[in-house]
C-alpha positions as CSV (number, residue, x, y, z in Angstrom):
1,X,27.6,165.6,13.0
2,X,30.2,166.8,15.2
3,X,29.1,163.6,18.1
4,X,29.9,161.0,15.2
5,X,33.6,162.6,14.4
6,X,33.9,162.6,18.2
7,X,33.6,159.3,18.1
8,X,35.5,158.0,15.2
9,X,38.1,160.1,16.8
10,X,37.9,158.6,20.2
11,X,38.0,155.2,18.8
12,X,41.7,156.1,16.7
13,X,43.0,157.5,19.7
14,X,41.7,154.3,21.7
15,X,43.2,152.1,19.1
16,X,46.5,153.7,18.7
17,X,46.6,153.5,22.9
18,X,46.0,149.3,22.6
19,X,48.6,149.1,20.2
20,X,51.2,151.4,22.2
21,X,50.3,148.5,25.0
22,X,51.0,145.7,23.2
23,X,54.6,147.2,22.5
24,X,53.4,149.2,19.3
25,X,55.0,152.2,18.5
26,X,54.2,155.1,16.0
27,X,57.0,157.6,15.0
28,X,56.0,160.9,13.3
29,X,57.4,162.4,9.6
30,X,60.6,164.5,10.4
31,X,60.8,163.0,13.9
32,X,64.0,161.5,15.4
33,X,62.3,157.6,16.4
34,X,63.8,154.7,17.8
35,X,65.5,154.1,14.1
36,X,67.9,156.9,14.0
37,X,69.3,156.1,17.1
38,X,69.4,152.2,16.7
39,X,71.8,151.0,14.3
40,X,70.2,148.5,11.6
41,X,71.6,144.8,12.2
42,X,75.2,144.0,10.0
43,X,74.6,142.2,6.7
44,X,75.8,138.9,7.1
45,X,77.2,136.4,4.7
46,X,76.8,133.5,6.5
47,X,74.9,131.1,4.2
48,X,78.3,130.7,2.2
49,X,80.1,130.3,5.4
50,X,78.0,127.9,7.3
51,X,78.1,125.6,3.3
52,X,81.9,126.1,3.4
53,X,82.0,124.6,7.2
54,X,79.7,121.5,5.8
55,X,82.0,120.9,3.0
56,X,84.9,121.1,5.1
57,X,83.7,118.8,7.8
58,X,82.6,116.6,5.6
59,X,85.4,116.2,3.4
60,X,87.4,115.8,6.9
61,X,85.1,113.3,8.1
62,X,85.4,110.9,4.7
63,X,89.4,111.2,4.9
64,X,89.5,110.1,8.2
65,X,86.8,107.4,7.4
66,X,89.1,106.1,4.1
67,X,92.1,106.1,6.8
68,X,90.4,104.1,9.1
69,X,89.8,101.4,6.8
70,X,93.0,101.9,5.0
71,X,94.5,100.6,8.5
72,X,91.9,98.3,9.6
73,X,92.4,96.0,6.3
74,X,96.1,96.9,4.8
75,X,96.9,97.9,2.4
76,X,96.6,95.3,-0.5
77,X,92.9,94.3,0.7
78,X,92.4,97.7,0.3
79,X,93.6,97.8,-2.8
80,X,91.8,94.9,-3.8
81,X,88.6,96.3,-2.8
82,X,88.9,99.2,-5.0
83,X,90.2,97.3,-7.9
84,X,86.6,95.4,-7.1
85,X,85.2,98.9,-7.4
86,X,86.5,100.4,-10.1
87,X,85.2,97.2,-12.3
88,X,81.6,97.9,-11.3
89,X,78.7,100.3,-12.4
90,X,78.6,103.8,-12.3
91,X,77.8,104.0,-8.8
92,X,81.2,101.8,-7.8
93,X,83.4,103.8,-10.2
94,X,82.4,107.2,-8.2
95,X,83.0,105.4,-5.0
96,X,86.5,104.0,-6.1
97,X,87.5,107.8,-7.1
98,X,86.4,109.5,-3.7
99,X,88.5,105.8,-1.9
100,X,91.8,106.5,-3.8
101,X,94.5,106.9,-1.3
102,X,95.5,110.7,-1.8
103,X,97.7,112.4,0.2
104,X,96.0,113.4,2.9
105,X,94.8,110.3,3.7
106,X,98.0,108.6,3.9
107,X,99.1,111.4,6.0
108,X,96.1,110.2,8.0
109,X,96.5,106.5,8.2
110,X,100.2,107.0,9.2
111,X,99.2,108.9,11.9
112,X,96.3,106.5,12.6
113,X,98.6,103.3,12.8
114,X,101.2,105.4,15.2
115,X,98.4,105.5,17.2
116,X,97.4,102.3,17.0
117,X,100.8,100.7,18.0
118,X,101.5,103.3,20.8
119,X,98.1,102.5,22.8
120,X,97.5,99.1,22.3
């Protein structure tokens, strides 16, 4: 009886030795372990963040796009093409609301043309 406990014991303590080698670690009840003296990791929000980024660049990236073409073509074949846009299907409609000229973009064309005229 007491040769089969040896072994069962023998084979825990031979166990918990393999996992100690391959970087295992055991911490007792009550015991100070690696977790009370390693802070845990800080919560981070940064799904939101990294969305808000996306959004932003993106929104950047389509006003500089509408400037660009608002200089390239002028500005009454740009209007024209919108006015083109606006009298077709859904689709056209959404796409002659995010072209509009807000702004911004004007803003961005202006600075786009001074550009333009001072490097050419």
């Amino acid at each position: 009886m007491a040769d089969a406990q040896l072994r069962d014991f023998y084979g825990r303590v031979t166990r918990i030795q393999k996992a100690y080698r391959r970087g295992g670690g055991f911490e007792a009840a009550g015991a100070l372990g690696r977790a009370h003296f390693v802070p845990p990791p800080p919560v981070r929000i940064l799904p939101m963040r990294r969305l808000f980024h996306i959004a932003l660049i993106a929104a950047a990236a389509v006003t500089v796009l509408k400037a660009a073409i608002f200089v390239n073509i002028g500005p009454a074949a740009y209007a024209a093409r919108l006015a083109e846009l606006e009298q077709g299907d859904q689709i056209g409609r959404i796409g002659a609301v995010i072209m509009t000229v807000d702004p911004v973009t004007a803003r961005a064309a202006q600075a786009i043309g001074f550009a333009r005229t001072q490097f050419k």
